[in-house]
N, C-alpha and C positions, 0 to 999 in steps of 0.2 A: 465217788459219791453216787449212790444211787433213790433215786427217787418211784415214787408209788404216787398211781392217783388213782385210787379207787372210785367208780360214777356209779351210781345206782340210772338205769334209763331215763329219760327225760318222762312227761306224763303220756299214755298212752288211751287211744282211743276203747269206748267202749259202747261204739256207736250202731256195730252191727251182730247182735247177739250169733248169726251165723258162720262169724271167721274163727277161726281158732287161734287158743291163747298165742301160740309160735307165731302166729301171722297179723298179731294187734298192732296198727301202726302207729304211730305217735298223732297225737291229735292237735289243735292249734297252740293252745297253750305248752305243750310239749315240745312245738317245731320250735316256737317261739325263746324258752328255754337255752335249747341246744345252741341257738345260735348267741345268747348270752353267755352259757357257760365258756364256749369257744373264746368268746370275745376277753372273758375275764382270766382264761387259761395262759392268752396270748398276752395279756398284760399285767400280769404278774410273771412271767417268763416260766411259767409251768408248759414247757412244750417237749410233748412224748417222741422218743426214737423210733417207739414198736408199741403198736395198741392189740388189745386181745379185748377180740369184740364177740360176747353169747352170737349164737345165729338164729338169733327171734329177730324178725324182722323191725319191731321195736327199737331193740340196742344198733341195729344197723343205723335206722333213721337217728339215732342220737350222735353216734361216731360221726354221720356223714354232717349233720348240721352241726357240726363242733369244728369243721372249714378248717383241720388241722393238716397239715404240710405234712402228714405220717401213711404209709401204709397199714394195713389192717390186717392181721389175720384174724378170720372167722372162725370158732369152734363149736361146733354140736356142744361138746361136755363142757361147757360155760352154761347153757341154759339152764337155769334153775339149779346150779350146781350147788353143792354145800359149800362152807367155807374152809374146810379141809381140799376140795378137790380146786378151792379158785388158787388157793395158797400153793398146791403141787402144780397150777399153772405158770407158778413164778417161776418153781425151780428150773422152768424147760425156758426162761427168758435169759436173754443175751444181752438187753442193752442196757443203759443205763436210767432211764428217764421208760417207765413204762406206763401208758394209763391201759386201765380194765375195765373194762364196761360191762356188766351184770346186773345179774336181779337181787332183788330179797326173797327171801331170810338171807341166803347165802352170801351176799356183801356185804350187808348190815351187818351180821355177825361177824365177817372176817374184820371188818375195820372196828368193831369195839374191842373183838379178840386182843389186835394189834396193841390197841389204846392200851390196855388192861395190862398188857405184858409190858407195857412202855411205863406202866404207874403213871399215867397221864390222859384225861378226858378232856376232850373237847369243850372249851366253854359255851353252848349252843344248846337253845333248848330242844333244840330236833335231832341232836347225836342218834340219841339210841333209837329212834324209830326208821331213821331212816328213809324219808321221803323221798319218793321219786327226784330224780336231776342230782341228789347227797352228792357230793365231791368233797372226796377228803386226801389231803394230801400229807405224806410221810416219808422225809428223808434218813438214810444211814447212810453212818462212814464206813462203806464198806464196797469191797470192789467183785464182788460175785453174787448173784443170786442163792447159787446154791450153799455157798458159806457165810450165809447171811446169821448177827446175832439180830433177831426181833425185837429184841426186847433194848437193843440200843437206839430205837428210833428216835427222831424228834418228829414233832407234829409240827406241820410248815400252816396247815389252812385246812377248814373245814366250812363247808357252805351249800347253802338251797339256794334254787332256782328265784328265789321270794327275796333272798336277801342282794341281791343286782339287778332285779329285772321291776 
């Protein structure tokens, strides 16, 4: 069985017009967030083997406030990446239970992608926008990343920061 948990960042500050986007940290309601998400990840038994975390300092503060018992690795080409290049990040994953922590457009569109190819949407009215903190989660019966069929997912959960906090 392999598991996806796709995170859009928690919310992030936009409090000092002179840092740059890479370096926006997460702001209170964002820290605040993260440490929900965590909380709901760990009780519902969504718990990742291997996270693939952008390196905007941002998605870092989300991983690190999600208090998750996982190492991290951090990639440049996750920032702002499309949803084609977050999708060729799975192919390079090994384990079983992976979450990804990215931006939009590029995860918002990979998780509708997915949906879409699943013939199945989210019942939520924030699916396709995709607000900051999105978690959405999707399992296949399947034992490789790279020999993955997509389009046999099931969708296990999809949720905002607004609907547990």
């Amino acid at each position: 069985m392999l598991t996806l948990i796709l995170m859009r960042h928690a919310k992030s500050s936009w409090g000092n017009p002179g840092v740059a986007d890479h370096d926006r940290p997460l702001n209170k309601r964002g820290t605040d967030s993260a440490l929900a998400l965590g909380e709901w990840l760990r009780n519902n038994e969504f718990l990742p083997d291997e996270a693939l975390v952008s390196s905007a300092r941002r998605t870092q503060e989300t991983f690190a406030g999600l208090g998750l018992d996982v190492e991290s690795t951090v990639l440049r080409e996750l920032y702002h990446a499309s949803s084609d290049q977050l999708m060729e990040s799975l192919y390079e994953a090994t384990a079983n239970c992976i979450l990804l922590v990215a931006h939009n457009p590029g995860i918002g569109e990979l998780a509708f992608r997915l949906a879409r190819m699943m013939r199945e949407m989210p019942d939520h009215p924030r699916f396709e926008d995709y607000p900051t903190g999105a978690t959405f989660v999707i399992e296949w019966d399947a034992d490789s990343w790279q020999n993955i069929d997509w389009s046999q997912g099931k969708i296990k959960s999809f949720l905002v920061p607004r609907d547990i906090t």
